[in-house]
LUMMARVO-644575 format. One record per residue (C-alpha): x, y, z; residue in one letter. Coordinates in steps of 0.25 Angstrom, whole numbers, padded with zeros to 4 digits, always signed. Layout:
<nodes>
XYZA/...
</nodes>
This chain:
<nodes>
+0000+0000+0000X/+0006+0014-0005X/+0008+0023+0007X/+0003+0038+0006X/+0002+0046+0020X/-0010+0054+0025X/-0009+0064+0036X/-0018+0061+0047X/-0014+0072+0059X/-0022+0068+0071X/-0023+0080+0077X/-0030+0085+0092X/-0043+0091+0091X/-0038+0104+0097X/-0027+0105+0087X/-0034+0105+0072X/-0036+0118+0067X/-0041+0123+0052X/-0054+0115+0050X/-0055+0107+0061X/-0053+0121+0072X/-0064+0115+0079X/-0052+0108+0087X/-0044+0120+0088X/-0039+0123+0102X/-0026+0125+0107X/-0016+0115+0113X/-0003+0120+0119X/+0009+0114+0115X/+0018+0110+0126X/+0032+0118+0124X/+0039+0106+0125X/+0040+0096+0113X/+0033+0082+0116X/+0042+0069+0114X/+0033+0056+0111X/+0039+0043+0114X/+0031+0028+0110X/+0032+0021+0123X/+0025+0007+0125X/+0016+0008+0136X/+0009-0005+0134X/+0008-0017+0124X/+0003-0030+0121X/+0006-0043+0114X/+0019-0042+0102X/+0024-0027+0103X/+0037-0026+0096X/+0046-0014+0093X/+0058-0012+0084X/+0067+0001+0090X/+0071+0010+0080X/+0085+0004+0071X/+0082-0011+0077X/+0080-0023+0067X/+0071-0030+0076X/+0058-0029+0085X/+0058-0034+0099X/+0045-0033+0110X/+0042-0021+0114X/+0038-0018+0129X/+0032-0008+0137X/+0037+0007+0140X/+0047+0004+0128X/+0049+0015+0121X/+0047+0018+0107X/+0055+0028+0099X/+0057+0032+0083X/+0060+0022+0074X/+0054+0011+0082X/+0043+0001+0078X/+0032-0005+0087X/+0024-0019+0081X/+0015-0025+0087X/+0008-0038+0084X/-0006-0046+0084X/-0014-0042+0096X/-0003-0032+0101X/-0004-0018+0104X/+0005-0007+0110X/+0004+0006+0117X/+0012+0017+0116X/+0013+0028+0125X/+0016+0042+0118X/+0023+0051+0128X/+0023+0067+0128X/+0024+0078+0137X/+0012+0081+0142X/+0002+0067+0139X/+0006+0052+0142X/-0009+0049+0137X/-0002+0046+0120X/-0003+0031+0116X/-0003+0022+0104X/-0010+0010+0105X/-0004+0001+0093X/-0012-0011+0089X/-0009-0025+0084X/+0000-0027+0072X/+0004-0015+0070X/+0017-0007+0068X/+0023+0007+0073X/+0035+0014+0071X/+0039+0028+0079X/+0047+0041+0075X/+0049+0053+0080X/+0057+0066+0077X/+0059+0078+0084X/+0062+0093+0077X/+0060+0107+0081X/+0045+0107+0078X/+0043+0095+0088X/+0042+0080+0091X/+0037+0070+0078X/+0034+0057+0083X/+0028+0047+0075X/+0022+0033+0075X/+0019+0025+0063X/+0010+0015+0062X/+0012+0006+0050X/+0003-0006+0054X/-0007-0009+0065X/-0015+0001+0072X/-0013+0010+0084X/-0024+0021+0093X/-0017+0033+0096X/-0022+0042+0107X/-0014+0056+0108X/-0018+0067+0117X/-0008+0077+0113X/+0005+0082+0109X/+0009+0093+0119X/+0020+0099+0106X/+0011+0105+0093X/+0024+0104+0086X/+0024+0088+0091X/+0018+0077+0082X/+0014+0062+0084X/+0011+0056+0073X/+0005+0042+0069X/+0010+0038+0054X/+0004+0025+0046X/+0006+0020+0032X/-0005+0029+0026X/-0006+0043+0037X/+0001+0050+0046X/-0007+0055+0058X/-0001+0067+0066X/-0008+0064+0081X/-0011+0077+0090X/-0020+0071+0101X/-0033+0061+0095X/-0034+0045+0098X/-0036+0038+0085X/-0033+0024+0080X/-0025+0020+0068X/-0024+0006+0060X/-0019+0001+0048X/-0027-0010+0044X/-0018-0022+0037X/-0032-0027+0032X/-0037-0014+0025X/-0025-0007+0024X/-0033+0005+0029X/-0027+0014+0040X/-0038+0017+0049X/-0038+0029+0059X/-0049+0031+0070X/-0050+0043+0077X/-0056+0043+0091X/-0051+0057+0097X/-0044+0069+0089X/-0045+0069+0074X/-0036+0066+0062X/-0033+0074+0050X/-0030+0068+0040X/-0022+0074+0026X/-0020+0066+0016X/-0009+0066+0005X/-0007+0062-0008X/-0013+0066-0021X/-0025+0070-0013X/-0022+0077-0001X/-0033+0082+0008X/-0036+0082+0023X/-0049+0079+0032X/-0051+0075+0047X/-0054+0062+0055X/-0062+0064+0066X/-0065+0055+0079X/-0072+0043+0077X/-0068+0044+0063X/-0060+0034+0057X/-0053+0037+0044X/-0048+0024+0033X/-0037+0026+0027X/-0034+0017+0012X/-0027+0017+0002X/-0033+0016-0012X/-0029+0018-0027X/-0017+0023-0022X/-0021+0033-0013X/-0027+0035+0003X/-0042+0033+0003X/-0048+0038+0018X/-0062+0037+0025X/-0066+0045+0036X/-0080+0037+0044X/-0083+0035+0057X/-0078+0023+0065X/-0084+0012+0066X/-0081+0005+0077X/-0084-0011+0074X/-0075-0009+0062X/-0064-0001+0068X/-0063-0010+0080X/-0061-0023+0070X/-0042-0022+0071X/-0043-0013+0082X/-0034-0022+0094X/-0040-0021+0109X/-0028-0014+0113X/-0032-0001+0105X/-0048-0004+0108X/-0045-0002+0123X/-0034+0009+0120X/-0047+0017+0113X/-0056+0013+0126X/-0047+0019+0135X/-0046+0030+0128X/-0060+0033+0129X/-0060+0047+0138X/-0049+0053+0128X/-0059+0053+0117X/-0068+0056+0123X/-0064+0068+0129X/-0057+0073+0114X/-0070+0070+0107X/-0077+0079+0118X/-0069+0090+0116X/-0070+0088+0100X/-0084+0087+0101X/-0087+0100+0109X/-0076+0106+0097X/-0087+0103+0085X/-0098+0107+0094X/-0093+0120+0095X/-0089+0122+0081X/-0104+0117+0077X/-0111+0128+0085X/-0102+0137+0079X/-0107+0134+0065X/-0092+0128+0060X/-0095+0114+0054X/-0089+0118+0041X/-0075+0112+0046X/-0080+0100+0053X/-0081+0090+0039X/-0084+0077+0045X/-0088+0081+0060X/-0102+0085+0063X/-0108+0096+0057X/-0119+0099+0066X/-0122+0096+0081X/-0131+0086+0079X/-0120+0077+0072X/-0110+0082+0081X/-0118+0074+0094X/-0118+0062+0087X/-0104+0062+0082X/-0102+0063+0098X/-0108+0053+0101X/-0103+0044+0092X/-0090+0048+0097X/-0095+0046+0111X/-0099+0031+0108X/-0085+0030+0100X/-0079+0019+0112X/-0090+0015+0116X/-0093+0008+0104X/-0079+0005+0102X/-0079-0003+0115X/-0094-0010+0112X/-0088-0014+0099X/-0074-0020+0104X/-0084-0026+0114X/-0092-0032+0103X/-0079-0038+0093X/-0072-0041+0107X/-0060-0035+0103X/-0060-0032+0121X/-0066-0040+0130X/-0079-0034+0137X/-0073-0034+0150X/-0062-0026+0147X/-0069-0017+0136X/-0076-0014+0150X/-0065-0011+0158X/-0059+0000+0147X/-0074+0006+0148X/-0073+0006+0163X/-0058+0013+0162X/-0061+0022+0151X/-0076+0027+0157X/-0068+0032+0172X/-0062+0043+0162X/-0073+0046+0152X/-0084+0059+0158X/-0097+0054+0165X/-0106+0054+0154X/-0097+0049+0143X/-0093+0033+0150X/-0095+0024+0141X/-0105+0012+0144X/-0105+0002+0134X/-0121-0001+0136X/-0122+0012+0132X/-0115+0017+0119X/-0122+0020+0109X/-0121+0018+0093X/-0113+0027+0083X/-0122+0036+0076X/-0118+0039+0062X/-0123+0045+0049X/-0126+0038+0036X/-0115+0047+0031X/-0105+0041+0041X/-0111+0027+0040X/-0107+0029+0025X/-0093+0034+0029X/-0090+0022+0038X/-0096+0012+0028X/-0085+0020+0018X/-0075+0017+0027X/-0078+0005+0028X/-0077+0002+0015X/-0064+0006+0012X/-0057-0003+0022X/-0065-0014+0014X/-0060-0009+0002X/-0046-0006+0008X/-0046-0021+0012X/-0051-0027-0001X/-0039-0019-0007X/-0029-0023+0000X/-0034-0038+0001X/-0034-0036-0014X/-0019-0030-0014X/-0014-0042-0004X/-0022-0053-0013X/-0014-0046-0026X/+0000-0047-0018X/-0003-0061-0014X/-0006-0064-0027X/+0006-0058-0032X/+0014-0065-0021X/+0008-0078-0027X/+0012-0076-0043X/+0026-0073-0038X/+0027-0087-0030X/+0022-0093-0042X/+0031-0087-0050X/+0042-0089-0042X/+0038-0104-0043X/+0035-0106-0056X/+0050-0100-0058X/+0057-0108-0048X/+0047-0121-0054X/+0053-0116-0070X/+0066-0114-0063X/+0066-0130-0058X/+0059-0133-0070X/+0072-0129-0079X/+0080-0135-0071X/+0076-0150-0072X/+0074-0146-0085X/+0090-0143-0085X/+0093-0156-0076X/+0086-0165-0086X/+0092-0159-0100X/+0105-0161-0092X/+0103-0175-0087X/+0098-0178-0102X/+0108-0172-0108X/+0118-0181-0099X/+0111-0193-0102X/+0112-0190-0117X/+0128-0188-0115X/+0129-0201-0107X/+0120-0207-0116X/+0128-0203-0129X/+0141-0206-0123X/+0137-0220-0117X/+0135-0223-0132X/+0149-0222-0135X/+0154-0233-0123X/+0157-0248-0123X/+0146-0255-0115X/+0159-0256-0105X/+0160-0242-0106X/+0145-0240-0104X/+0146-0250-0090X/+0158-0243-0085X/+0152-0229-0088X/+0139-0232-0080X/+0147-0239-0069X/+0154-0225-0068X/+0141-0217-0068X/+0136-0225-0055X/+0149-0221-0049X/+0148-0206-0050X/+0133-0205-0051X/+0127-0201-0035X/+0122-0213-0029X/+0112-0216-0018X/+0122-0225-0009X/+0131-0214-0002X/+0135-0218+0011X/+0128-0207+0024X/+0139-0200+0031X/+0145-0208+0043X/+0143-0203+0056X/+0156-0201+0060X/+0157-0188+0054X/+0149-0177+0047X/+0137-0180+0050X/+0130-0191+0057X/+0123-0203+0049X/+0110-0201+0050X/+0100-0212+0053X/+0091-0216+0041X/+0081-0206+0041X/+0088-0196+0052X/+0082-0182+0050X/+0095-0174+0060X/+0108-0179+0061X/+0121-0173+0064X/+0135-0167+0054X/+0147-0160+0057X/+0150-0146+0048X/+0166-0144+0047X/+0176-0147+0051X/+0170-0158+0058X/+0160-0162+0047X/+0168-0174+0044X/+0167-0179+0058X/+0180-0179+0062X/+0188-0168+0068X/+0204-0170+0071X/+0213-0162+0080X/+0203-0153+0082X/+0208-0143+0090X/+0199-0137+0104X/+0188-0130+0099X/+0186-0135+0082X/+0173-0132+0079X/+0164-0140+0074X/+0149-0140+0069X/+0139-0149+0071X/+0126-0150+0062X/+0113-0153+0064X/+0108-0160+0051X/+0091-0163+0048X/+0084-0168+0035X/+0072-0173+0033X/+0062-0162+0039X/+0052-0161+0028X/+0039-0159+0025X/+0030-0161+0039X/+0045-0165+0045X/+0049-0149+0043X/+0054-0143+0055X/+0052-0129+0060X/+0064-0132+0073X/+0071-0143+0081X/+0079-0145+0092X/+0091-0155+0094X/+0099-0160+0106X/+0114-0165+0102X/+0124-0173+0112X/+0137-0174+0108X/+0149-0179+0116X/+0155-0166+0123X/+0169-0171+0126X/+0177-0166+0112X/+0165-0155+0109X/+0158-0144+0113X/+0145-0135+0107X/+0148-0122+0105X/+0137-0114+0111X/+0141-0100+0111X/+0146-0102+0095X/+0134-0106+0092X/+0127-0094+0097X/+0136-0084+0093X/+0139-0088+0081X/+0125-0092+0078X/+0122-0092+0063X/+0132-0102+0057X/+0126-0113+0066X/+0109-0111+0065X/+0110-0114+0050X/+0105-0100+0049X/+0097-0098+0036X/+0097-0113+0035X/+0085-0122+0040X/+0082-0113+0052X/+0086-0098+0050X/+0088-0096+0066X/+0090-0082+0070X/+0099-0085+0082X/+0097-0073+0095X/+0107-0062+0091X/+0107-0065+0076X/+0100-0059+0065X/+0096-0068+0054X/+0087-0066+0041X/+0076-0073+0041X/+0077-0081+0053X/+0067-0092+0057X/+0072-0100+0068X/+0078-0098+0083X/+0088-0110+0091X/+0092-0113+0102X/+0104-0122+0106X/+0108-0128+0123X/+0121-0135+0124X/+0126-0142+0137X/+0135-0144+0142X/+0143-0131+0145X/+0155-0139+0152X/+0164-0149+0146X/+0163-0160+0157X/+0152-0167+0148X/+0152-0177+0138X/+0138-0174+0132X/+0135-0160+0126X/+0123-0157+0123X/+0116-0148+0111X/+0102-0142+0110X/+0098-0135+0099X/+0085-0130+0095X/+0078-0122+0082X/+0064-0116+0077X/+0059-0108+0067X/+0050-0096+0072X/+0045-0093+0058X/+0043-0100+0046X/+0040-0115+0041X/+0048-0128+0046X/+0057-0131+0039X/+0062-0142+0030X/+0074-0151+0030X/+0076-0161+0019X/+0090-0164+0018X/+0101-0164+0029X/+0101-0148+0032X/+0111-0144+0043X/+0100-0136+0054X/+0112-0132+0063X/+0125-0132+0067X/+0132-0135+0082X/+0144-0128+0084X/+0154-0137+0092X/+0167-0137+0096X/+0179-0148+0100X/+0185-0149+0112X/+0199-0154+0116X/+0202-0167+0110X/+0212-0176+0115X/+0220-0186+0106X/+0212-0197+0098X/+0198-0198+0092X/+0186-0193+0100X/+0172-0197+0095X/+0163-0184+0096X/+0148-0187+0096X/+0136-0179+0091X/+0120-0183+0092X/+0108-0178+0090X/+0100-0183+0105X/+0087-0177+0102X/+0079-0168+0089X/+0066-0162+0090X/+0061-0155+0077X/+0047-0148+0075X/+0041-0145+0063X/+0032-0132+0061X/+0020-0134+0071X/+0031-0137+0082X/+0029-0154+0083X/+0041-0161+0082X/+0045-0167+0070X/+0045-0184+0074X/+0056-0194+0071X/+0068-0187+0070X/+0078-0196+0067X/+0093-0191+0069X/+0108-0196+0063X/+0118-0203+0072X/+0126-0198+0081X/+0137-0189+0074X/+0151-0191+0079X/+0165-0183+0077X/+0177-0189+0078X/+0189-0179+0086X/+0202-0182+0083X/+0214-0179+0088X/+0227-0182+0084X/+0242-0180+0088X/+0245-0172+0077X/+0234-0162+0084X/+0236-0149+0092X/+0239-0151+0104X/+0228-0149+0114X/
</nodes>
């Protein structure tokens, strides 16, 4: 979706001049500049934050503070609040919803403090009283607007159904100007809610009254009760705004007031409405149990000890929203274009799926034409080599013939190659054996002589044969070996980690303290003993993916490598050892993976002689 701004400045209702001076009044700037710093004064469920220059994100908590250039996420059923502190009110928060996203900057001058927070997914309410500084700003930026906040309570969302920014006024108002080829500017007004799309290349906007079952569909219960608790704040704001217009009306100036009642007759019942707007909130959340009832009642308990006698609300008695035909037909057009909005972009994901589809059939058909030629080659060759044998055999003696195919058995691949033996290089497995063990240089032949203290030496963990519902998504393993001769080499194998997790082999594992691309698993490894008084040593090692599908291991793959090292050797040959006492492997659903069958026992054979260094 092509991004175009539109200016929405939220602005207090005793700050708007020009048109709307019916919320003229003055407000004194404090002669000290206001400094806003994000601090998070409560979450809930996976709140992550990413500080300004850092690669990675890690768990936010409480009282943390959040400065420019950092980013807060926040996952399924999650919610944060942020406390926005100035000089004169600690009553500023942003609560931000589930899935969502938000970044902060900030910059200072010598015509004030800019702070900013964008909001690029997700949804947020925003309650600002005020900012002390005329020449501070706080402003709230999304992918299609920019809203420039002087004390109002509204609520924002970026719907990733719809595509459509929604902005719900509840206290203040928002002015909105537009850019672009058509540039213009109108208000938004409390218990408003303006849509914001885009379409045919350019920003379509409807302006209605709210309806609240629709509007409460993605809002998260965190941001329900933060709109119930902030009850007595609206209500005191739309006090004062409604004493404003009935001023202006008994003056006679409704030229100015566009989509605000025109006479007082209207203007009683847009009060109304605006005095049942939590009311029906709260029946409504009650209604599609987005809160329990017994905790909708406590919020309604707390939020009625600060509202004026006459103005509590009591569920049992709120009445409906009164609206128009005219206004019906606006909120029926609103609705309408998030339909249309989500029709379009169903349309546009259905088109890239599509599109996603013929390029992995392309790809296939390629690779399959590819293959194809291939064999193709194969076969011409092996015909063309059968046709050269053919016409030279032509030309021999039958002795000549006999001898020649006598010689071709010879130098042909045959079927009969003897297994490796298991005194050296890799154990012989057992018919069948899916994990056995091997030897990498310079011991890979099994046989190490004069070694001098401290050769090293890897040991490899070998599997073949998970496949199909045998796939494996992790295993872990206990080695014995005899410990006289040998040592594993713990610390080497976690500082140096990489070389030996097979990294970007069968499990990608992403060892703590490393950074690797496309990691996919994480280990774990135990050895004992620590001393050198025991003829056993013993080694644990354990992997599992944490994304992605089990993997498959036809062949004989090497899964990891076990640093070791030799110990002082005294004259002569020495029989070192190696097996596998116990292998568990699960597949994808975490059952193990039964009959595992494993090689012999692997030995290597320590030799040293007189011609060796002296110990």
């Amino acid at each position: 979706m092509r991004i175009r701004k539109i200016l929405l400045s939220v602005l207090a209702m005793l700050l708007l001049a020009g048109p709307l001076s019916i919320l003229s009044g003055a407000r004194e700037a404090a002669a000290e500049a206001v400094t806003r710093v994000a601090v998070l004064q409560d979450l809930k469920g996976d709140v992550k934050v990413k500080k300004s220059g850092g690669s990675k994100a890690f768990k936010a908590f409480k009282k943390m503070s959040l400065n420019e250039g950092d980013t807060l996420t926040t996952g399924a059923g999650a919610s944060a609040v942020l406390a926005l502190s100035s000089k004169d009110s600690d009553e500023d928060t942003v609560t931000v919803g589930e899935n969502s996203q938000v970044d902060f900057t900030k910059l200072s001058d010598d015509k004030g403090v800019r702070s900013k927070m964008n909001i690029w997914a997700g949804s947020m309410w925003v309650k600002v009283k005020s900012i002390s500084n005329a020449s501070d700003t706080f402003e709230i930026e999304t992918p299609t607007s920019i809203m420039g906040v002087r004390g109002t309570q509204f609520y924002v969302e970026i719907s990733p159904e719809t595509g459509v920014q929604k902005t719900v006024v509840f206290a203040g108002i928002v002015q909105v100007a537009t850019s672009g080829a058509k540039p213009g500017s109108f208000y938004v007004y409390p218990f408003q809610n303006l849509l914001m799309a885009e379409q045919d290349g350019s920003i379509q906007t409807q302006s209605a009254f709210v309806d609240v079952k629709t509007f409460l569909n993605k809002v998260s219960p965190e941001i329900i009760a933060k709109m119930i608790q902030d009850a007595a704040n609206i209500h005191a704001e739309n006090v004062s705004l409604i004493a404003k217009l009935k001023e202006r009306i008994s003056r006679g100036e409704t030229a100015a007031l566009s989509d605000l009642p025109q006479n007082l007759g209207e203007l009683a019942r847009y009060e109304q409405n605006l005095s049942n707007l939590i009311g029906n909130l709260i029946k409504q959340a009650a209604t599609m149990e987005k809160i329990p009832l017994s905790e909708l009642e406590k919020l309604v308990d707390a939020v009625n000890q600060q509202l004026p006698i006459g103005k509590k609300i009591d569920l049992d008695k709120v009445e409906e929203f009164k609206f128009t035909d005219q206004e019906k037909a606006k909120m029926q057009q609103a609705a309408q274009l998030e339909k249309e909005s989500k029709a379009r972009l169903d349309k546009e994901r259905k088109q890239k799926e599509e599109e996603r589809k013929k390029q992995e059939e392309l790809l296939k058909a390629l690779r399959q034409d590819k293959a194809k030629q291939a064999e193709l080659n194969r076969l011409k060759e092996e015909a063309l080599r059968k046709a050269a044998e053919e016409a030279l055999k032509k030309t021999f003696s039958e002795e000549e013939k006999k001898r020649f195919e006598e010689s071709k058995k010879i130098l042909e691949p045959g079927t009969d190659a003897q297994p490796p033996s298991a005194g050296g290089g890799a154990a012989n497995p057992a018919p069948d054996a899916a994990a056995r063990l091997g030897f990498s240089s310079p011991a890979s032949s099994g046989v190490l002589t004069d070694p001098a203290p401290g050769t090293a030496f890897n040991l490899e963990l070998q599997f073949q044969g998970f496949v199909n519902s045998r796939s494996i998504a992790g295993y872990q393993v206990r080695l014995e070996y005899d410990s006289d001769y040998v040592a594993f080499q713990s610390e080497k194998f976690l500082s140096d980690p990489l070389p030996y997790r097979q990294s970007r082999g069968v499990f990608n594992v992403e060892p703590e303290g490393a950074v690797v691309d496309g990691a996919q698993s994480v280990d774990y490894v135990n050895a004992s003993p620590s001393v050198f008084d025991s003829q056993t040593g013993t080694v644990f090692y354990a992997v599992s993916k944490f994304t992605g599908n089990a993997v498959s291991i036809p062949n004989w793959t090497t899964v990891v490598k076990l640093p070791f090292a030799v110990r002082d050797v005294p004259i002569g040959s020495r029989d070192v050892k190696f097996r596998i006492v116990e292998i568990i492997a699960i597949n994808a659903s975490g059952d193990p993976v039964q009959t595992i069958k494993v090689g012999d026992e692997l030995n290597l054979k320590l030799t040293r002689t007189n011609n060796g260094a002296p110990l």
